[in-house]
C-alpha positions in Angstrom: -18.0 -23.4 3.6 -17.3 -21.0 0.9 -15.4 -17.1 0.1 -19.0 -15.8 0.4 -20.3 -16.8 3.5 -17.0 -15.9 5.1 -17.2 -12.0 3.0 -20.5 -11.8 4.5 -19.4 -12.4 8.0 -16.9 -10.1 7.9 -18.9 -7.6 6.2 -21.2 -7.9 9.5 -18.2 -7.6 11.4 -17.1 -4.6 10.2 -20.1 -2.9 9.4 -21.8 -3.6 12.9 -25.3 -5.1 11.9 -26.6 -7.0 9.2 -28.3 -4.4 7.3 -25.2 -2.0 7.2 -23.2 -4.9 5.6 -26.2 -5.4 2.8 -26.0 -1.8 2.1 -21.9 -1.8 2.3 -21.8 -4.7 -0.3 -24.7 -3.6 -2.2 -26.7 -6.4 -1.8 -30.0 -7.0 -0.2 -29.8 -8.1 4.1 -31.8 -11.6 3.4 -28.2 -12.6 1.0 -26.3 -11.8 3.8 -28.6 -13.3 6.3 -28.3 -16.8 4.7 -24.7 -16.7 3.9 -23.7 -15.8 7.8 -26.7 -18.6 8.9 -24.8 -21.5 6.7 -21.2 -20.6 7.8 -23.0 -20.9 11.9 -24.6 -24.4 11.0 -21.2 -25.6 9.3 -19.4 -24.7 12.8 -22.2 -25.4 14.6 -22.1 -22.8 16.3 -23.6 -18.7 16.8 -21.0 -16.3 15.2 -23.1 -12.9 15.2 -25.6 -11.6 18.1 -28.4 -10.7 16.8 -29.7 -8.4 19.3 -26.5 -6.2 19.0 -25.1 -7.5 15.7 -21.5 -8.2 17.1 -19.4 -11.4 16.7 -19.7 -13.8 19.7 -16.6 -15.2 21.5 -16.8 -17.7 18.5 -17.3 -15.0 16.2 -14.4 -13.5 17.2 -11.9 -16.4 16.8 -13.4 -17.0 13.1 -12.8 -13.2 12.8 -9.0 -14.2 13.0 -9.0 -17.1 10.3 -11.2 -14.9 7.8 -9.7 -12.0 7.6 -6.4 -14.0 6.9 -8.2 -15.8 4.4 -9.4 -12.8 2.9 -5.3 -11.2 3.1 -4.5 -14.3 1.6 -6.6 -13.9 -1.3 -5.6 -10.5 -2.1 -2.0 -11.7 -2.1 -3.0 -14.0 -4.7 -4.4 -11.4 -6.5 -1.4 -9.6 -6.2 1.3 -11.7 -7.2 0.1 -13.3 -10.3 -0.5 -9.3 -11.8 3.4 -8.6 -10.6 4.2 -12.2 -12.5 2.7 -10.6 -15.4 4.8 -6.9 -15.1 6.5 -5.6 -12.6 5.6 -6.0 -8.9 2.3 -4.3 -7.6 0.0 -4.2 -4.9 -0.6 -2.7 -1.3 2.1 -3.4 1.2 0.6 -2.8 4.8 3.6 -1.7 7.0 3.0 -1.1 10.5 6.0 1.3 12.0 7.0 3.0 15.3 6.3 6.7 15.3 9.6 8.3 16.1 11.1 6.2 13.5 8.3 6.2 10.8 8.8 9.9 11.1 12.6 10.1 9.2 12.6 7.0 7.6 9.2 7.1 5.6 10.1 9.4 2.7 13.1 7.9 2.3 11.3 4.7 1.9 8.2 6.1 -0.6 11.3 8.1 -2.6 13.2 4.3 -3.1 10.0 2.8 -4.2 8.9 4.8 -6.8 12.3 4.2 -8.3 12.6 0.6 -7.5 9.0 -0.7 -7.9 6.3 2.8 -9.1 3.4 0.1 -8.8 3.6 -1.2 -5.2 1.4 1.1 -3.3 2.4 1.6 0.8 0.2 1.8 3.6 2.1 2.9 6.3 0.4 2.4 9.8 1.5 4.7 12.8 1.9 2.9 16.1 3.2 1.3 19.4 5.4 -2.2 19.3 2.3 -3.7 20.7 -0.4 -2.5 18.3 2.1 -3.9 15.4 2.4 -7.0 17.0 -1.1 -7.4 17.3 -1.8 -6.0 13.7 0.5 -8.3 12.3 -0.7 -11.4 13.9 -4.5 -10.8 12.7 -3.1 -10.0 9.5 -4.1 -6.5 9.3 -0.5 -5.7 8.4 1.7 -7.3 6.2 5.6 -5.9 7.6 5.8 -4.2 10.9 9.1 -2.3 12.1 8.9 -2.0 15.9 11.1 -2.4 19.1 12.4 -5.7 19.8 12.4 -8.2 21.4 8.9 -9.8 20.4 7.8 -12.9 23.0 5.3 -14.3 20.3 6.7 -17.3 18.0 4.6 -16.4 15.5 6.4 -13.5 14.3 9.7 -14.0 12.9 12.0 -10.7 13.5 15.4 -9.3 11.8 17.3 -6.3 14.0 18.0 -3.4 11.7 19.6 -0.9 14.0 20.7 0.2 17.5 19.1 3.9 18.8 20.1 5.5 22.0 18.1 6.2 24.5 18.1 9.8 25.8 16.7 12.1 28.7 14.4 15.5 27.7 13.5 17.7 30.5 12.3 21.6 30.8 15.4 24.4 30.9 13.6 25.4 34.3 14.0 21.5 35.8 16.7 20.9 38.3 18.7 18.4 35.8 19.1 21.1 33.3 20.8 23.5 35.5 23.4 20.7 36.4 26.7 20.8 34.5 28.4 16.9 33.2 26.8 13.7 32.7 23.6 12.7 34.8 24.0 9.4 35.9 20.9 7.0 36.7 21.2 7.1 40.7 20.3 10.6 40.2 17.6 10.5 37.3 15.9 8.0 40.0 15.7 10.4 42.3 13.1 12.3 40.1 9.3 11.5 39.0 9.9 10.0 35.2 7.5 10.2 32.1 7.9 7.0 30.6 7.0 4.3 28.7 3.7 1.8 29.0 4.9 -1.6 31.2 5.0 -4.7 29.2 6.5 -2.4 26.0 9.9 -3.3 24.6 11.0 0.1 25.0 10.0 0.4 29.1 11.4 -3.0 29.7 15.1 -1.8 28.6 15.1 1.5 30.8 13.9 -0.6 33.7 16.5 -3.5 33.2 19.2 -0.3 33.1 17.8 1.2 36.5 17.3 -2.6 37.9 21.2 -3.1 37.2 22.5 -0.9 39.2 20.0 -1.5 42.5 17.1 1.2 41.3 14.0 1.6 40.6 12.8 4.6 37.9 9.2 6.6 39.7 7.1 7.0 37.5 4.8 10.1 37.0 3.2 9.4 33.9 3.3 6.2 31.8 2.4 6.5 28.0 1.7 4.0 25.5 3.1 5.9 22.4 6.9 7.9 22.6 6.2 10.8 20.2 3.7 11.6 23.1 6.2 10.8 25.4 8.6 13.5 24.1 5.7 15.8 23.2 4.8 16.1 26.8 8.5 16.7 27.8 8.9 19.1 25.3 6.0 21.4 26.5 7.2 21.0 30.1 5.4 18.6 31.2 7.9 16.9 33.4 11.8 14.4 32.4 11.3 12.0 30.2 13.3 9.1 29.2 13.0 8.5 24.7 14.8 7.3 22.3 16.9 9.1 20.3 15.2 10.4 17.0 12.3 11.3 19.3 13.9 14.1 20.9 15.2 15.7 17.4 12.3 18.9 17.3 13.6 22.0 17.1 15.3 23.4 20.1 12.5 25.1 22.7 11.6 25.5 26.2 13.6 21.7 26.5 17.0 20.5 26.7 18.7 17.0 25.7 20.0 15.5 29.0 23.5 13.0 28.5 22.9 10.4 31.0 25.5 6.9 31.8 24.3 3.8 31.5 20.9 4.3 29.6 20.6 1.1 27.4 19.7 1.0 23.4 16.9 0.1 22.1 17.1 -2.5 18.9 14.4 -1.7 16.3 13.9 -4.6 13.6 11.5 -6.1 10.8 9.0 -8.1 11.9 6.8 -10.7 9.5 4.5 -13.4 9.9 6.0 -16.6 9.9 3.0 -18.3 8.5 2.1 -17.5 4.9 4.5 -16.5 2.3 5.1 -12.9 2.0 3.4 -11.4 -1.5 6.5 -10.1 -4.1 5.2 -6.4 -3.4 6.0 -7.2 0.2 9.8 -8.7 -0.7 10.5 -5.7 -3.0 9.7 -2.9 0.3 11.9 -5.2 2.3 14.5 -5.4 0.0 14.1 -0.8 -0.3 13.7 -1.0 3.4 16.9 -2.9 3.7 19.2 -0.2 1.4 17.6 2.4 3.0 18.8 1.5 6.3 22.1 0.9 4.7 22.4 4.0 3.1 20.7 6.4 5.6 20.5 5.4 9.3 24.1 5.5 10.2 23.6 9.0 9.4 20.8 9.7 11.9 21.9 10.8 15.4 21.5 8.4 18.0 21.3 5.5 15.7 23.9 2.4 15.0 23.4 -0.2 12.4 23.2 -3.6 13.7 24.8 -4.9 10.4 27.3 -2.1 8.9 27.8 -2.0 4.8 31.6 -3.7 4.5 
């Protein structure tokens, strides 16, 4: 087995056929042909289907270990040119919407102070899709909801956020004066969040405590859509805290007792070494927080400066 039978898997993989990957990697289909035909008769075993050009169930757990190899190789890459100057490379970083959306520039601003070369990719998405991301090495950091179940991520909490209630002017909770408390949000259809998320499990575990069940009337897998659909009066949902920070509209920001916090962290890999590009954005990711989320409504440090 060798680096260019695995490149020309993947290129297979992520082309969708064999001759898309020739043209992709400017190289003729035959080169790729016999690379992907030796890595199948070293595992003895059919990685691509050659009727639809798509990785078998076989193919798909190489798919895994290559494109870590591949990540791994890049690292490499990567951390003997920062040994030589001063730290480069692309850092991968998989973040939750709602807080990706204040905490980004502040992050990009730090860097090109603290390190100009390392290049960020930041990647928009649900605690799940990071998870996932970060397992198949398709992202190098992820900052999501915890807590994680897998044992293959290793997580740090950063900070505490509030969870909140938006609903229309028009709804019935709006009209109310004083603190809504959750007997009486259950008594209303919810927009919430997808089961099996961090996020969903916490508002459930607060309505569970005190003998209720929340009825849901839409359940999203993403929280800026979440709040979008409140805020165009769609129906009450339940968010966290930075999510319901658009200008004031057609929507009001409902106190409620008892709604839990959510804890947002850092989440890595623990297999593999992190590259020095990816130490230096934790390290800016870290003063950030420090410096600027205490400042955020809704949001508590886990670990306050002394």
């Amino acid at each position: 087995m060798d680096l260019r039978q695995l490149q020309a898997f993947m290129a297979v993989v992520e082309h969708g056929g064999f001759t898309a990957a020739a043209k992709a990697t400017h190289t003729v289909q035959s080169n790729i042909s016999t690379h992907v035909a030796r890595l199948e008769k070293e595992l003895d075993t059919t990685l691509i289907d050659r009727a639809t050009g798509q990785p078998t169930e076989e193919g798909n757990a190489v798919v895994m270990r290559a494109r870590r190899i591949q990540n791994e190789i890049t690292s490499l890459h990567s951390d003997v040119a920062s040994l030589r100057s001063s730290p480069r490379g692309t850092v991968r970083f998989g973040m939750i919407g709602t807080t990706a959306r204040w905490l980004t520039p502040l992050l990009v601003e730090e860097l090109a102070v603290q390190a100009p070369d390392v290049q960020l990719l930041v990647a928009d998405g649900s605690s799940r899709s990071i998870e996932l991301s970060l397992l198949n090495g398709q992202l190098d950091l992820g900052l999501l909801g915890l807590p994680l179940s897998d044992q293959d991520i290793k997580t740090t909490p950063l900070f505490d956020e509030e969870h909140v209630v938006v609903a229309p002017k028009d709804h019935a909770l709006a009209k109310e004066k004083g603190v809504c408390t959750l007997k009486h949000l259950a008594e209303y259809p919810l927009l919430l969040g997808a089961p099996g998320t961090s996020f969903r499990q916490e508002v459930d575990e607060s309505f569970h405590k005190h003998g209720l069940t929340p009825k849901p009337k839409l359940e999203v897998d993403g929280l800026r859509l979440l709040a979008s659909l409140a805020f165009q009066g769609f129906g009450v949902a339940v968010v966290p805290a930075t999510a319901a920070s658009e200008p004031a509209g057609q929507w009001v920001r409902i106190p409620v007792e008892d709604l839990p916090f959510r804890t947002v962290g850092l989440a890595v890999r623990r297999r593999g070494v992190p590259t020095m590009a990816a130490q230096v954005v934790v390290q800016a990711l870290s003063k950030v927080i420090q410096l600027h989320a205490g400042a955020v409504d809704g949001i508590n440090l886990v670990n306050k400066p002394k």
